[in-house]
C-alpha positions, 0 to 999 in steps of 0.5 A: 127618842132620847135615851138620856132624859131629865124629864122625871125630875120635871115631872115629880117637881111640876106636880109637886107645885101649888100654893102652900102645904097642906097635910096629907095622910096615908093609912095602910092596912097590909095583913101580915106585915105586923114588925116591918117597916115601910120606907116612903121617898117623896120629890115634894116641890124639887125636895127629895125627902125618905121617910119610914114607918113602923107597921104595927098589928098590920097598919101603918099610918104616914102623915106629911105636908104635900104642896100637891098631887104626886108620885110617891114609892113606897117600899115594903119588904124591898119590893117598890110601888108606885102611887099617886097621892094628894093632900087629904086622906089615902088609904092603901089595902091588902094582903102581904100575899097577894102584893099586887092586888095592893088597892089604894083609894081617896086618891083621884089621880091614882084613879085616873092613872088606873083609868089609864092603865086598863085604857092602854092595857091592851098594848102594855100586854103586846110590848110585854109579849114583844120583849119576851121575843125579842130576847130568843130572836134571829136579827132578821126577826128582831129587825121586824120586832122592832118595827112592831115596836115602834108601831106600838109606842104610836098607838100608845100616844094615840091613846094618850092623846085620846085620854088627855081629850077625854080628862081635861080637867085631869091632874093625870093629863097634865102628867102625861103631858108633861112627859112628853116634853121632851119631845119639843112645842110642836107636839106638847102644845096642841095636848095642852090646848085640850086642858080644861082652864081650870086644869091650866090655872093649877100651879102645875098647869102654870108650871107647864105653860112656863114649859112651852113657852121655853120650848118655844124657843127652839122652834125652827124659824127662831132666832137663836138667842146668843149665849157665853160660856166657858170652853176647856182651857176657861175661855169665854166663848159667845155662840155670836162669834160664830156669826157667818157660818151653819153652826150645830149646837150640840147638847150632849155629856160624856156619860151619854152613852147615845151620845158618845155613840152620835159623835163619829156621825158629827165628825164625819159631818165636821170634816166633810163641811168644816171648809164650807162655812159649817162648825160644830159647837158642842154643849156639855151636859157634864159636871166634872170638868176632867170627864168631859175633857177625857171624852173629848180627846178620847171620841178626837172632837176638834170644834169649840167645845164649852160648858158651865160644868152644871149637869141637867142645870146647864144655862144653855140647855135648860134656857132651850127646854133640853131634857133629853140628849143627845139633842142639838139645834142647826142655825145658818150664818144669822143665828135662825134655827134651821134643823134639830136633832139632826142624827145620823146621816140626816145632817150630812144630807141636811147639810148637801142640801144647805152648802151646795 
């Protein structure tokens, strides 16, 4: 799994695309918060908007133009809460005293994330029972803990899948669809054949096809399409020039704490093949050109390194549907994607396997 992921502002922008604006209310009637003002922070369409408003004799009434169903913040007395609205009109209930009891109906994809939530909650309260644990552990039951862990997150996709299957007209399915894109085709495309067609023709639907079909092109077998960017001294370098040699095209930043922690494994890899026909070509998701070079000569990275200095917007990652890092692409000596993610020791094995 992917510590660093851009999947979020993937999602927020995908379900804030339909056709046009349409206007959009939230009523809230919160006893008790009479004088105190409500901050609302929105992604309408890939616009970051933060909004206020005053609570007047316990009610507060926000009125904008949502171009369709998203997640919104409201903060109320420096506590965030998290909802789905839509266009029409919502309205939000409760007591100031009991803030978790917040209601909020006239939102049917609120509905069906609260659906969701009680269909997991059985495993939400494990992983919560878990993590207490895990904080008072020995290593040795930690080891164990994180196996528990994992076992969990499986069930929850399982569920997932399970509610994706049972709600394919659901504008939720597609949320939950698309925050698992950052696990690649393979596992997004069979959830999205389970959408409704009327689910798929929503711009966020549409939105989301475009998704796979970008990812699609990293599938293995593909051919990797070439590429050209700039390298540290500003040359322009094209992934064709490589031709002839299993080259690992690895996406990954110098904030990248996962990353930074995955490079020792490649250049391990590197000087154990770099005379066998294998190279490393090393895609930065950095935007400032002095971080990136630091890192470099910090974590004594000797292969081609470039990058168009553009962060998550980099031309090579998003042509590739990268959202998470560190992630990378093996391709042998015709530019055909062998391998992906290769971590750890997996790629010096993949590669004993390839350069015998």
């Amino acid at each position: 799994m992917k510590l660093f992921s851009n999947t979020l502002l993937v999602l927020l922008c995908l379900l804030g695309t339909v056709a046009q604006a349409q206007n959009t209310t939230l009523t809230g009637q919160i006893k008790g918060l009479s004088g105190t003002t409500v901050k609302i922070n929105t992604n309408n369409n890939g616009v970051f908007k933060a909004d206020s408003v005053k609570v007047i004799n316990d009610v507060f009434t926000w009125k904008t133009n949502l171009t369709g169903p998203q997640l919104i913040s409201l903060v109320i007395e420096n506590h965030s809460y998290s909802y789905f609205i839509g266009p029409g009109h919502s309205k939000l209930t409760g007591t100031k005293e009991a803030s978790e009891a917040y209601k909020l109906t006239g939102s049917p994809m609120q509905d069906d994330a609260k659906a969701f939530g009680e269909f997991i909650k059985d495993l939400t309260d494990q992983e919560a029972f878990l993590s207490t644990a895990y904080g008072k552990a020995s290593a040795q039951e930690k080891e164990e803990l994180n196996k528990k862990r994992e076992a969990l997150k499986t069930k929850k996709k399982a569920r997932a899948n399970q509610f994706i299957a049972d709600h394919p007209k659901s504008f939720f399915s597609i949320y939950l669809i698309a925050g698992r894109t950052s696990y690649g085709y393979a596992e997004v495309k069979p959830l999205y054949d389970k959408l409704d067609e009327s689910a798929k023709r929503t711009e966020a639907g549409k939105k989301l096809s475009q998704t796979l079909e970008t990812l699609k092109k990293s599938l293995i077998g593909n051919q990797m399409a070439d590429f050209i960017q700039a390298d540290t001294s500003g040359k322009q370098v094209k992934l064709s020039s490589f031709r002839g040699k299993y080259v690992l095209v690895d996406f990954w930043a110098s904030w990248c704490g996962p990353c930074r922690a995955e490079n020792p494994n490649v250049l391990k890899a590197y000087n154990a093949y770099k005379d066998k026909g294998f190279t490393v070509v090393g895609i930065s998701l950095d935007d400032k050109a002095a971080n990136w070079k630091k890192a470099i000569r910090d974590d004594k990275m000797p292969w081609t390194q470039l990058s168009d200095l553009k962060g998550w917007k980099n031309e090579v990652s998003t042509s590739y549907g990268i959202e998470g890092i560190p992630s990378n692409l093996l391709i042998d000596p015709t530019g055909k994607i062998v391998a992906k993610d290769l971590r750890g020791e997996m790629l010096e094995s993949k590669l004993k396997q390839l350069l015998k």
